[in-house]
VEXGUKOL-792947 format. One record per atom (N, C-alpha, C): residue in three letters; x, y, z; atom name. Coordinates in steps of 0.1 Angstrom, whole numbers. Layout:
// residues N
<markol residuo="ALA" c1="X" c2="Y" c3="Z" atomo="CA"/>
...
// end
This chain:
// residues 118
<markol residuo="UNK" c1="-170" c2="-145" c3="65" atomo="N"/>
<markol residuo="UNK" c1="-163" c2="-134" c3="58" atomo="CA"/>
<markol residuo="UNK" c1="-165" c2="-135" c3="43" atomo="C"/>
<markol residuo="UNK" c1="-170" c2="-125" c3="38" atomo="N"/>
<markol residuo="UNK" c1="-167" c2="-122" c3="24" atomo="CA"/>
<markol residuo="UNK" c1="-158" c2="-125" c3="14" atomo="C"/>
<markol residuo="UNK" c1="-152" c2="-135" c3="5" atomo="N"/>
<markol residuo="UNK" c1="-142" c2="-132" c3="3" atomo="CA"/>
<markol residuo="UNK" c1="-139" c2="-126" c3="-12" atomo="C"/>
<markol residuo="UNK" c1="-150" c2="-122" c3="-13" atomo="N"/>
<markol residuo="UNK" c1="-154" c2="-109" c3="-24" atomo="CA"/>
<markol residuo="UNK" c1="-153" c2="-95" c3="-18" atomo="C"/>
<markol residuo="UNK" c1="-158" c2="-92" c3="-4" atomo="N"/>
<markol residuo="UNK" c1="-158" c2="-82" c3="-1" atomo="CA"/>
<markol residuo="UNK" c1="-141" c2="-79" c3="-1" atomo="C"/>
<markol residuo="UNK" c1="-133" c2="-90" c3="5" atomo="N"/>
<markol residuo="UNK" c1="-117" c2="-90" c3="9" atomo="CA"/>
<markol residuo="UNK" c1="-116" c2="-83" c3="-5" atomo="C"/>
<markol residuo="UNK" c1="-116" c2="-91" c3="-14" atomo="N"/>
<markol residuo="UNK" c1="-111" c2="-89" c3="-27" atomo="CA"/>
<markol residuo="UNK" c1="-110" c2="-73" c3="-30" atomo="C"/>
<markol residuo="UNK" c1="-126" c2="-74" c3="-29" atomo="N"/>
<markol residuo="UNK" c1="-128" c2="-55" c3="-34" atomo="CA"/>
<markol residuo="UNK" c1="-120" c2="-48" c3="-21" atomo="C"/>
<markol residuo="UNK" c1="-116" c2="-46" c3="-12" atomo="N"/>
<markol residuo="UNK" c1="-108" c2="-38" c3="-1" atomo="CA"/>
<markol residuo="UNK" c1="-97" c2="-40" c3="-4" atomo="C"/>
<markol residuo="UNK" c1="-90" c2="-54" c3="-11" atomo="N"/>
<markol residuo="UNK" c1="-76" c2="-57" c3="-15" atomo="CA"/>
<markol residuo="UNK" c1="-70" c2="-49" c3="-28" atomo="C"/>
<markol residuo="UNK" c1="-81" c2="-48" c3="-36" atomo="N"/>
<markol residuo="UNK" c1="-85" c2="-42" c3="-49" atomo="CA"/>
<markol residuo="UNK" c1="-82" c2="-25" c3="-45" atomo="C"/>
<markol residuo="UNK" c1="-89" c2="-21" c3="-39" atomo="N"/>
<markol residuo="UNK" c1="-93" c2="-5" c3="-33" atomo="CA"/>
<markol residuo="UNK" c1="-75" c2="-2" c3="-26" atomo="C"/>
<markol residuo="UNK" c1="-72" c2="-11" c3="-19" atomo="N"/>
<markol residuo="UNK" c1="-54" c2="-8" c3="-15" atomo="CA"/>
<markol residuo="UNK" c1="-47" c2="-5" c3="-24" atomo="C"/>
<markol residuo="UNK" c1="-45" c2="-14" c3="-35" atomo="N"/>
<markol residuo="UNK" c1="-36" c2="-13" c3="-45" atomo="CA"/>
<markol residuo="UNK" c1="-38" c2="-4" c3="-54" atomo="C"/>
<markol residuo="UNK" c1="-47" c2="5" c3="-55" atomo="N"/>
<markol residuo="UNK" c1="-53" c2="17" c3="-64" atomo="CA"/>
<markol residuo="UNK" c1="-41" c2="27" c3="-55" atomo="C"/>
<markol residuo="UNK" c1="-40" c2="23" c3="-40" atomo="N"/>
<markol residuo="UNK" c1="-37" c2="33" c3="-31" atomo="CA"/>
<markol residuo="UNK" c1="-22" c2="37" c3="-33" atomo="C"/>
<markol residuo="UNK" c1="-16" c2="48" c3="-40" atomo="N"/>
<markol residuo="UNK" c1="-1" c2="48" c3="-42" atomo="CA"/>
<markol residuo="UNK" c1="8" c2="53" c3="-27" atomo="C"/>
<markol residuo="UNK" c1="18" c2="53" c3="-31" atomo="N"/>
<markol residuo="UNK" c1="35" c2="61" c3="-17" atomo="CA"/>
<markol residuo="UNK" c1="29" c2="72" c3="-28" atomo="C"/>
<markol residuo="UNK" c1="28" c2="81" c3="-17" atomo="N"/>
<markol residuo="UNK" c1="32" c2="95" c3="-19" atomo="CA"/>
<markol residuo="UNK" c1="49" c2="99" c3="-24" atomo="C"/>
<markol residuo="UNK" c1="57" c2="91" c3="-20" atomo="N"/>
<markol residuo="UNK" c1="73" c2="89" c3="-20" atomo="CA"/>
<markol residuo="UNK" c1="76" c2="86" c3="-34" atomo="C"/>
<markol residuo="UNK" c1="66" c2="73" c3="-39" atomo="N"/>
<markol residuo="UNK" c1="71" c2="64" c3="-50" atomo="CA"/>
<markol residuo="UNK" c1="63" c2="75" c3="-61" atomo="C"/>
<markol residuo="UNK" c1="57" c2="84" c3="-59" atomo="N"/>
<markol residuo="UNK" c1="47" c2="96" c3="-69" atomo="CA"/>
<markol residuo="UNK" c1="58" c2="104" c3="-71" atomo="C"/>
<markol residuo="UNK" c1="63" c2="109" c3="-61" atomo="N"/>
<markol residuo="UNK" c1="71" c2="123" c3="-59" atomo="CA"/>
<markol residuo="UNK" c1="81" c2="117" c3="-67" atomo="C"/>
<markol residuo="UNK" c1="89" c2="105" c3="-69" atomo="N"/>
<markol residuo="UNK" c1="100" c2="98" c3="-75" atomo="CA"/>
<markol residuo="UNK" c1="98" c2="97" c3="-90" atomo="C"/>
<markol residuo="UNK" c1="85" c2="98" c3="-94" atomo="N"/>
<markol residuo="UNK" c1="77" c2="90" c3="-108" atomo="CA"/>
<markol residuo="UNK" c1="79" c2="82" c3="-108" atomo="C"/>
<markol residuo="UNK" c1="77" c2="73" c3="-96" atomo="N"/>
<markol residuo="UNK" c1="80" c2="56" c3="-100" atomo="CA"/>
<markol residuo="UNK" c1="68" c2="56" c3="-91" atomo="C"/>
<markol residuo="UNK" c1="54" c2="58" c3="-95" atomo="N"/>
<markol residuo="UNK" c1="44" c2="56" c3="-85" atomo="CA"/>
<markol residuo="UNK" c1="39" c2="41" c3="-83" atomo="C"/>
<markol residuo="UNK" c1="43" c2="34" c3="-74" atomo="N"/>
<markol residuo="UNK" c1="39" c2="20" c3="-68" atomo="CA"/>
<markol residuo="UNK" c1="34" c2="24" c3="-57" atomo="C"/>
<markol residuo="UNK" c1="19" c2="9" c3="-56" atomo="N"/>
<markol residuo="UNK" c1="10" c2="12" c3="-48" atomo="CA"/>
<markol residuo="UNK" c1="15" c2="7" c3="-32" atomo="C"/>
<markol residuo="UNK" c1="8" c2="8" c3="-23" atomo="N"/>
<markol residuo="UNK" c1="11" c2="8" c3="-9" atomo="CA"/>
<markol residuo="UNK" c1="9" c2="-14" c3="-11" atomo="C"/>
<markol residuo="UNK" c1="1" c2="-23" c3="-17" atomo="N"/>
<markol residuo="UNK" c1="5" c2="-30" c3="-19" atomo="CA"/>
<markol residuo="UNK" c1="21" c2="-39" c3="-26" atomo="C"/>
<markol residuo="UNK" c1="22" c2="-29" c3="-35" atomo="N"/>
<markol residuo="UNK" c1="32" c2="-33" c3="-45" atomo="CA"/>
<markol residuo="UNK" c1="44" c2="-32" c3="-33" atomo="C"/>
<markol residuo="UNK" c1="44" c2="-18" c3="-29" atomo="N"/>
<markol residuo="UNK" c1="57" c2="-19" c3="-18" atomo="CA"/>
<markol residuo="UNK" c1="60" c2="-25" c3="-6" atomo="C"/>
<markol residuo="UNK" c1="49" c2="-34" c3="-6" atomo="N"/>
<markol residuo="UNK" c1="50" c2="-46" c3="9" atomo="CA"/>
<markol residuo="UNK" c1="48" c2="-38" c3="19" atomo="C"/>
<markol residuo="UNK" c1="34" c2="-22" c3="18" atomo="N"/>
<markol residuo="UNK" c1="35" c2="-16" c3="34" atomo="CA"/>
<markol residuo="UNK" c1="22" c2="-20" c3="40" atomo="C"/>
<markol residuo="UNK" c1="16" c2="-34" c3="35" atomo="N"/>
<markol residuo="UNK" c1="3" c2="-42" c3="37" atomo="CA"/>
<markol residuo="UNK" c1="9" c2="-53" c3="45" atomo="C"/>
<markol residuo="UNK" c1="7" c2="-53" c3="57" atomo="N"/>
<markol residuo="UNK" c1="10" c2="-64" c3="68" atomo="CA"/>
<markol residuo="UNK" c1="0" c2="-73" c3="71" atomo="C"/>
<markol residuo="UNK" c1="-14" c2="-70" c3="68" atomo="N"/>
<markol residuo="UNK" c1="-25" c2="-78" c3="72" atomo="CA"/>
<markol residuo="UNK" c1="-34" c2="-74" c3="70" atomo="C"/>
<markol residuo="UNK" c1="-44" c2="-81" c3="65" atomo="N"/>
<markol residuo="UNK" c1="-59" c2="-75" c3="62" atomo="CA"/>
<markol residuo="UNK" c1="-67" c2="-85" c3="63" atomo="C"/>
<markol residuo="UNK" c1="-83" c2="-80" c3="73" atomo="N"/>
<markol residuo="UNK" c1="-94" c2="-91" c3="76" atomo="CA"/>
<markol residuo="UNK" c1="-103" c2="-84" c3="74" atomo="C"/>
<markol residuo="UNK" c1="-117" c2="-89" c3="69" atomo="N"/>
<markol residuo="UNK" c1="-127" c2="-83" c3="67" atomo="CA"/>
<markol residuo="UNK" c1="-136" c2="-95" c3="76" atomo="C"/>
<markol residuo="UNK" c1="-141" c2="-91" c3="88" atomo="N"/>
<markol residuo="UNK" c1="-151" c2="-98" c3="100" atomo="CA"/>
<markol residuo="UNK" c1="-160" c2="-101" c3="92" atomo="C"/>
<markol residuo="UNK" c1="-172" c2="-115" c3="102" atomo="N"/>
<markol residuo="UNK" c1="-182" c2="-115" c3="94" atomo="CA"/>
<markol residuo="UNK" c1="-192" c2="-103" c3="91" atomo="C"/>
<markol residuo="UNK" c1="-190" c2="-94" c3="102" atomo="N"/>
<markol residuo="UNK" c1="-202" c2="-81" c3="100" atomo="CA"/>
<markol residuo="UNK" c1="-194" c2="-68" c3="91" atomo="C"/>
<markol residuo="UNK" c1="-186" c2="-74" c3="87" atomo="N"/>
<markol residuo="UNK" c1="-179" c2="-63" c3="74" atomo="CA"/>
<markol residuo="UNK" c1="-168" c2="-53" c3="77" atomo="C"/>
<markol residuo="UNK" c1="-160" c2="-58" c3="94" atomo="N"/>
<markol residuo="UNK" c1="-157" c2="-47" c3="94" atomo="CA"/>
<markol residuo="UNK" c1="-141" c2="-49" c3="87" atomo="C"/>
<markol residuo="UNK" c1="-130" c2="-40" c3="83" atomo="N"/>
<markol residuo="UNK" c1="-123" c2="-40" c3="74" atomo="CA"/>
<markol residuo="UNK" c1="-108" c2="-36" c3="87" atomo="C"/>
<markol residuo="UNK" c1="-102" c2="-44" c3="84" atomo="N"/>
<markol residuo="UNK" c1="-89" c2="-42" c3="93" atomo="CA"/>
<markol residuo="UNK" c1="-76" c2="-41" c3="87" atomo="C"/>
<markol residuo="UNK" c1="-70" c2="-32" c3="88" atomo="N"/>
<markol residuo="UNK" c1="-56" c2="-30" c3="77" atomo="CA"/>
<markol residuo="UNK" c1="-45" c2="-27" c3="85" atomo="C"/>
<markol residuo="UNK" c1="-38" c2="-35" c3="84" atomo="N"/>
<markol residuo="UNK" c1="-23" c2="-30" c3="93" atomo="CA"/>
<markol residuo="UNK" c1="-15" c2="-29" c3="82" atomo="C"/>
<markol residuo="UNK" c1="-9" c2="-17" c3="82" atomo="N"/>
<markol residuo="UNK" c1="4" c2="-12" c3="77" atomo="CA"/>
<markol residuo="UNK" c1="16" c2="-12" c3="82" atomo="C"/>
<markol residuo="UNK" c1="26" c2="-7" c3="75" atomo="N"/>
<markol residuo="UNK" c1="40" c2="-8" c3="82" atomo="CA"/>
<markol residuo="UNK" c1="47" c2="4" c3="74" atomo="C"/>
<markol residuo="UNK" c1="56" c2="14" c3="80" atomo="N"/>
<markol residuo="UNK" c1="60" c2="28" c3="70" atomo="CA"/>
<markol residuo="UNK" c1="71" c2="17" c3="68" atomo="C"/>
<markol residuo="UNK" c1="78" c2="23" c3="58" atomo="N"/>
<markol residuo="UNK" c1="90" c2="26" c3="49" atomo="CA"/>
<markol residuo="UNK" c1="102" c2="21" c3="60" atomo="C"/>
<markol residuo="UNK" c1="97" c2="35" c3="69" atomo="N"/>
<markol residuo="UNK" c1="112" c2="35" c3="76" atomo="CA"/>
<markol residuo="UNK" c1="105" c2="45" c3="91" atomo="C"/>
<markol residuo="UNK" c1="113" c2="46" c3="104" atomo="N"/>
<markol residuo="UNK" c1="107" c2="51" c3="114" atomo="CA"/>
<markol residuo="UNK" c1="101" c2="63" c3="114" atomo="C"/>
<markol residuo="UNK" c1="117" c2="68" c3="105" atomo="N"/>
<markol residuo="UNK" c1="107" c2="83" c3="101" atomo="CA"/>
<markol residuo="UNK" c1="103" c2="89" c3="91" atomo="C"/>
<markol residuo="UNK" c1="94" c2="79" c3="85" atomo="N"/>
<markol residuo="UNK" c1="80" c2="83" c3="75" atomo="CA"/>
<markol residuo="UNK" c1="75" c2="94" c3="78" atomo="C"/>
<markol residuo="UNK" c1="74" c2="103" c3="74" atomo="N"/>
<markol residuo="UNK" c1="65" c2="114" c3="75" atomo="CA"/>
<markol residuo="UNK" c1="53" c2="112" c3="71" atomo="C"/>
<markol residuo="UNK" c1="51" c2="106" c3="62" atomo="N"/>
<markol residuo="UNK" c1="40" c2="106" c3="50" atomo="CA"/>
<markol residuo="UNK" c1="32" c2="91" c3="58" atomo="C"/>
<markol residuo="UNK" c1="33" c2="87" c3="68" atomo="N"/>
<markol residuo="UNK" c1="23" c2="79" c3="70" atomo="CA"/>
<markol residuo="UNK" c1="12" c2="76" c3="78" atomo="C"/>
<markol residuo="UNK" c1="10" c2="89" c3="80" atomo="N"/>
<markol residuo="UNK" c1="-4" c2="88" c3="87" atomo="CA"/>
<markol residuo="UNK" c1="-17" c2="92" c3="75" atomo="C"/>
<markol residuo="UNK" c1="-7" c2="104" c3="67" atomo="N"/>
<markol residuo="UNK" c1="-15" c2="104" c3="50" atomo="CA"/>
<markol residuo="UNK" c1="-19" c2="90" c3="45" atomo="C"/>
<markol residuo="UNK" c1="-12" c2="84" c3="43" atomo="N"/>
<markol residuo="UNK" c1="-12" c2="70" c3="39" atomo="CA"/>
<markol residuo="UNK" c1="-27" c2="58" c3="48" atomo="C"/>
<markol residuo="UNK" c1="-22" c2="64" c3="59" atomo="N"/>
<markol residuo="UNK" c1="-31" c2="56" c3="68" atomo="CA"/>
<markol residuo="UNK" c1="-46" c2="65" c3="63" atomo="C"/>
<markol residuo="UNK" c1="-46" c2="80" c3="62" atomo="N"/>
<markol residuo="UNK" c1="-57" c2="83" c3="61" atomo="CA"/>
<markol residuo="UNK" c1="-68" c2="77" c3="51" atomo="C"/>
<markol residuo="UNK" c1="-59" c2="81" c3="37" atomo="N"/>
<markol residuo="UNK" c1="-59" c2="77" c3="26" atomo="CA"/>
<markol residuo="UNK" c1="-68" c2="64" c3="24" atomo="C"/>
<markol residuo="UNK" c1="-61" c2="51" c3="33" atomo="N"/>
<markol residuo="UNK" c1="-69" c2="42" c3="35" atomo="CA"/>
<markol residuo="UNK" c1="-79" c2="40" c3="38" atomo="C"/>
<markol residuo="UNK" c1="-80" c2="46" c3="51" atomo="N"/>
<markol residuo="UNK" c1="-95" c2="46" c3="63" atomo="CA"/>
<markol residuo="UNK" c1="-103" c2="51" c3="52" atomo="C"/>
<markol residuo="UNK" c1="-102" c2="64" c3="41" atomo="N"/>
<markol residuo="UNK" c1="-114" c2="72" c3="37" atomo="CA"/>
<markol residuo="UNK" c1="-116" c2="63" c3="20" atomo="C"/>
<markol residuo="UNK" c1="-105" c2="55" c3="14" atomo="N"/>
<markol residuo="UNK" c1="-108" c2="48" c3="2" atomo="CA"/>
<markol residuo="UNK" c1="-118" c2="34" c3="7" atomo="C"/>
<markol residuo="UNK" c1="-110" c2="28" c3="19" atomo="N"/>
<markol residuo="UNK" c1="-118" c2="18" c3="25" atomo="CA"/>
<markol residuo="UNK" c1="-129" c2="16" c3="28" atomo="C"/>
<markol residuo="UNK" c1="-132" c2="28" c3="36" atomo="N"/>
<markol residuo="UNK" c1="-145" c2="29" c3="36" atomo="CA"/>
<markol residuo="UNK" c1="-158" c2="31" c3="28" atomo="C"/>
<markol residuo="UNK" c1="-151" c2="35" c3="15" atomo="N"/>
<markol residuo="UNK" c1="-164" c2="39" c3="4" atomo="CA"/>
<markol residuo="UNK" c1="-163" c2="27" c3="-2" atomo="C"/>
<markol residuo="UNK" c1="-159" c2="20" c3="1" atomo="N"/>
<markol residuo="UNK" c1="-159" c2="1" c3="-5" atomo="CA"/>
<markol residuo="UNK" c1="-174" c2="3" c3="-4" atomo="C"/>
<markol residuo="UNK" c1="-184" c2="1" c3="-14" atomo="N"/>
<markol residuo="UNK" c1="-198" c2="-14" c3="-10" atomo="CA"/>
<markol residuo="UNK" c1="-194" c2="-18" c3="0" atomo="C"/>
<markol residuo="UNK" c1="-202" c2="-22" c3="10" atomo="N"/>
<markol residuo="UNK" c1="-204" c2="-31" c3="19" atomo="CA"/>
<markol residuo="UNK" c1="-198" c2="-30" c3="32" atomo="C"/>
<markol residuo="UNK" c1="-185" c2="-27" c3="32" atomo="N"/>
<markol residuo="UNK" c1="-177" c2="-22" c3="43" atomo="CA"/>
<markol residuo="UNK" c1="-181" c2="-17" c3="56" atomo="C"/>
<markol residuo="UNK" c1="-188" c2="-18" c3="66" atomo="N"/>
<markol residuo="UNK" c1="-198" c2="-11" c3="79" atomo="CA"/>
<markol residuo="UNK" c1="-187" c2="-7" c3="83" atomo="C"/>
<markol residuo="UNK" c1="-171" c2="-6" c3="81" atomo="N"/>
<markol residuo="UNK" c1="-165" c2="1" c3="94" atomo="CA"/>
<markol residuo="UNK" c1="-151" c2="-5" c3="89" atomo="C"/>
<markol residuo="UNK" c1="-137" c2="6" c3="94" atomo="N"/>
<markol residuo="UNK" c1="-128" c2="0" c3="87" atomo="CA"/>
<markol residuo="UNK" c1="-120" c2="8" c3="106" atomo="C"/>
<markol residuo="UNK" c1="-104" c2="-3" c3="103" atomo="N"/>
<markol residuo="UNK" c1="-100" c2="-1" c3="114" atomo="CA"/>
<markol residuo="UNK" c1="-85" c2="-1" c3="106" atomo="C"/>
<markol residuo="UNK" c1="-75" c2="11" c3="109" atomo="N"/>
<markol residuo="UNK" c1="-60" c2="11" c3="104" atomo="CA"/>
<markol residuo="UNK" c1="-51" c2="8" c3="116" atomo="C"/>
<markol residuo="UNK" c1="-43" c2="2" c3="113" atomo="N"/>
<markol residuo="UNK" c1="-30" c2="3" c3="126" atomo="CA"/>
<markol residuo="UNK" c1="-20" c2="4" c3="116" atomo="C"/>
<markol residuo="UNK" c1="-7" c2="7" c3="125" atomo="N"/>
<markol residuo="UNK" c1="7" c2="8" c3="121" atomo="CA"/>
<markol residuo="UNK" c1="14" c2="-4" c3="128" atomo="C"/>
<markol residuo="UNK" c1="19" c2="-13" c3="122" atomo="N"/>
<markol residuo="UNK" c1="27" c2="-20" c3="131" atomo="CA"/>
<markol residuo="UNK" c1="42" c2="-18" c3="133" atomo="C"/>
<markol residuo="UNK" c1="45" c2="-12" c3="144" atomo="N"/>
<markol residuo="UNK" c1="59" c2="-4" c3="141" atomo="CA"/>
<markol residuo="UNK" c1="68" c2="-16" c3="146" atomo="C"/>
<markol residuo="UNK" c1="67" c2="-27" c3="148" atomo="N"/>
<markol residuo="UNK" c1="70" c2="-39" c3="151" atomo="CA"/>
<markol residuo="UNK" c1="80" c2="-47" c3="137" atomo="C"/>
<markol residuo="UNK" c1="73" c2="-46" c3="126" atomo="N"/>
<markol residuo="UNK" c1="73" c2="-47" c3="111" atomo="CA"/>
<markol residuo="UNK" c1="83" c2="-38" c3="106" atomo="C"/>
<markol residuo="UNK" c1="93" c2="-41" c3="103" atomo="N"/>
<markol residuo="UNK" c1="108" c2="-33" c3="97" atomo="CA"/>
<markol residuo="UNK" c1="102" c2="-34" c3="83" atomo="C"/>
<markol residuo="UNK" c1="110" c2="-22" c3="74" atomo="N"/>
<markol residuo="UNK" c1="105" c2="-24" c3="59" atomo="CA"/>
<markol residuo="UNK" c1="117" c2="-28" c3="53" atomo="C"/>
<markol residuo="UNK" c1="114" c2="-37" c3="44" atomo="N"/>
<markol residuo="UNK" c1="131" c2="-34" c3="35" atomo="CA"/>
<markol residuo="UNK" c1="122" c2="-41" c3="21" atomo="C"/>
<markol residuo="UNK" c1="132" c2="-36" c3="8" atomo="N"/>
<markol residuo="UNK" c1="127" c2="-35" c3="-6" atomo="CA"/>
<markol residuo="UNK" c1="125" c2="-50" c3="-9" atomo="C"/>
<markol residuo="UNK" c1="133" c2="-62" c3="3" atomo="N"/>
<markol residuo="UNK" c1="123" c2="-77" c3="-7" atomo="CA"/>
<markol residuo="UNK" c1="109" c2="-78" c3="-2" atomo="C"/>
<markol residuo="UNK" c1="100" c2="-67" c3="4" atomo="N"/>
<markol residuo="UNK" c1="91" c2="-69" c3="12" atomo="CA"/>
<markol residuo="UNK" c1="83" c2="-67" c3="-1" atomo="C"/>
<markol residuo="UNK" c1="88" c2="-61" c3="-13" atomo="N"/>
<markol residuo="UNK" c1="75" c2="-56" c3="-23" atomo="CA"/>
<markol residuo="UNK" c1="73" c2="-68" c3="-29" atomo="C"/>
<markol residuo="UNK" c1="63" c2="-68" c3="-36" atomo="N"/>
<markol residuo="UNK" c1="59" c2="-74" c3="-44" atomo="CA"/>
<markol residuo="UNK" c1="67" c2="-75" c3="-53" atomo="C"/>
<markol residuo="UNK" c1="64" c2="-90" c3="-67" atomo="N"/>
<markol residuo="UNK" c1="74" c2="-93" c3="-77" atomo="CA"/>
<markol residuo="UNK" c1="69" c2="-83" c3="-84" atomo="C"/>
<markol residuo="UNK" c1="55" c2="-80" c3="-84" atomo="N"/>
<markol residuo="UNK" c1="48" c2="-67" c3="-99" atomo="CA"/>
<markol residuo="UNK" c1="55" c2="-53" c3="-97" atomo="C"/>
<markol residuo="UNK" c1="58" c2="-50" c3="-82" atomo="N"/>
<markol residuo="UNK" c1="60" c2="-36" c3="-74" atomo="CA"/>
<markol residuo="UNK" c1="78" c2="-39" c3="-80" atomo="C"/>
<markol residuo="UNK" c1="85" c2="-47" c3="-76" atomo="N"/>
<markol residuo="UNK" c1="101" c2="-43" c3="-77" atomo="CA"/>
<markol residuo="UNK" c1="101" c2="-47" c3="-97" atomo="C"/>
<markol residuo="UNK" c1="92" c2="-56" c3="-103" atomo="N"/>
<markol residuo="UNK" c1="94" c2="-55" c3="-118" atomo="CA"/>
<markol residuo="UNK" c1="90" c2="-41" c3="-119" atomo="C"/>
<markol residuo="UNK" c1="78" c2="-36" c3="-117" atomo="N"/>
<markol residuo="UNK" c1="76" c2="-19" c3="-120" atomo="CA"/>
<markol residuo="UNK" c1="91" c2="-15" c3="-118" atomo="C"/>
<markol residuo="UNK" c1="94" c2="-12" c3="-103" atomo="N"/>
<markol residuo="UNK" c1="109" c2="-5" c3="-102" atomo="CA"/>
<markol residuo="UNK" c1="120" c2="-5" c3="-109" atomo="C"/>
<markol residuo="UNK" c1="119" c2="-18" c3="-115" atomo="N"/>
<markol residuo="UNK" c1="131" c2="-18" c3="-120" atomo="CA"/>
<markol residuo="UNK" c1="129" c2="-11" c3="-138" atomo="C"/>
<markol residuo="UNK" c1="115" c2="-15" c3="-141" atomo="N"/>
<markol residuo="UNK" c1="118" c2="-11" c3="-150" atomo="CA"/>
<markol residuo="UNK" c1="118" c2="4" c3="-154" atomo="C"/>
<markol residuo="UNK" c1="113" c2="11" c3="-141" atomo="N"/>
<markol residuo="UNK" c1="114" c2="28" c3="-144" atomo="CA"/>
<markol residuo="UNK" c1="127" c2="32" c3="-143" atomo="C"/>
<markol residuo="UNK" c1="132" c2="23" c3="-133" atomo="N"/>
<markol residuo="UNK" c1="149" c2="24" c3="-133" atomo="CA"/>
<markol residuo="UNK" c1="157" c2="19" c3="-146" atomo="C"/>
<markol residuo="UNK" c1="150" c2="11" c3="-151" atomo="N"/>
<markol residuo="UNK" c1="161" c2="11" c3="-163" atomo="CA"/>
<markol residuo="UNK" c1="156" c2="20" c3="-173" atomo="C"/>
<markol residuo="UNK" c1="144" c2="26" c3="-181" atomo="N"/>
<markol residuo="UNK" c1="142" c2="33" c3="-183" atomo="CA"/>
<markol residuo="UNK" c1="147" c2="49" c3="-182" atomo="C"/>
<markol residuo="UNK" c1="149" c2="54" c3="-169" atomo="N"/>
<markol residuo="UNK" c1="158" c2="60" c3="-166" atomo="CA"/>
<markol residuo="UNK" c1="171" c2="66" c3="-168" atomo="C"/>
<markol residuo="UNK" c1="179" c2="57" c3="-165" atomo="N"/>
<markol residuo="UNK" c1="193" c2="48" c3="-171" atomo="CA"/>
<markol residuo="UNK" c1="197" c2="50" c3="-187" atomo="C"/>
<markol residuo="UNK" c1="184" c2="47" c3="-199" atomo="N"/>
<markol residuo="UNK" c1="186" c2="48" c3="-206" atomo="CA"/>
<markol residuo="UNK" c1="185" c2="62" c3="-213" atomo="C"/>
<markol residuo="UNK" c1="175" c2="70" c3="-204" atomo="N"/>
<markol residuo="UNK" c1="172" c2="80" c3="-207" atomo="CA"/>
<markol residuo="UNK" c1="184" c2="95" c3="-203" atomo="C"/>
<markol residuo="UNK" c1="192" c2="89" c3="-194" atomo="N"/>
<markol residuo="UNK" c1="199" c2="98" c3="-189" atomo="CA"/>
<markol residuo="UNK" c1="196" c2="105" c3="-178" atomo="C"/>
<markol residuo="UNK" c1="182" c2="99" c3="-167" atomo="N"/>
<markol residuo="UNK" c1="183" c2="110" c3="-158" atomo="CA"/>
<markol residuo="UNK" c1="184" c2="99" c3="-143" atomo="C"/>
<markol residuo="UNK" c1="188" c2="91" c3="-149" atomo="N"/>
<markol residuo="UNK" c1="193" c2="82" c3="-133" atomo="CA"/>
<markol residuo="UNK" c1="205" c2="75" c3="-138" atomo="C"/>
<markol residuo="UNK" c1="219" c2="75" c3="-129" atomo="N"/>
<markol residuo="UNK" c1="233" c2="72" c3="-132" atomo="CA"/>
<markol residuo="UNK" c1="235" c2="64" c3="-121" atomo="C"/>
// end
């Protein structure tokens, strides 16, 4: 396996925002929010991404899953990319990253100071 190729598909994820965390103006990526459960790139390049939504009823995540399949794939090198959902995988907010809940917090405080979050 590549572990350059990984890099650049791990790289290409985190470009990838919540549709949720946009709509909020607090846009963090689908890495930052912990909805990244696993990722392998085979030796013949193929690219494997398991996700996990928010919550059961995500709406927004098959967008999300699309989103992936069609960024992933215009990776360099990539011969083939494969998405699942693991609905096995509960979400909850310590699943983000430290960079994803430091973003949050600081739009939230931000906010706060600004007057439009109490």
């Amino acid at each position: 396996m590549s572990a350059t190729l990984q890099d650049d598909v791990l790289a290409t994820l985190d470009g990838i925002h919540d549709p949720c965390s946009i709509a909020t103006r607090r846009p963090l990526s689908i890495v930052e929010l912990g909805l990244l459960v696993d990722l392998t790139v085979s030796p013949d390049n193929e690219a494997r991404v398991v996700l996990r939504a928010t919550s059961p009823s995500c709406v927004l995540i098959g967008s999300i899953m699309g989103a992936v399949e069609e960024r992933v794939r215009a990776v360099p090198g990539v011969r083939n990319v494969v998405v699942e959902l693991d609905v096995s995988s509960d979400w909850y907010p310590e699943r983000m990253t430290p960079a994803g809940a430091a973003k949050l917090e600081i739009a939230r405080h931000q906010a706060r100071r600004s007057g439009t979050l109490r």
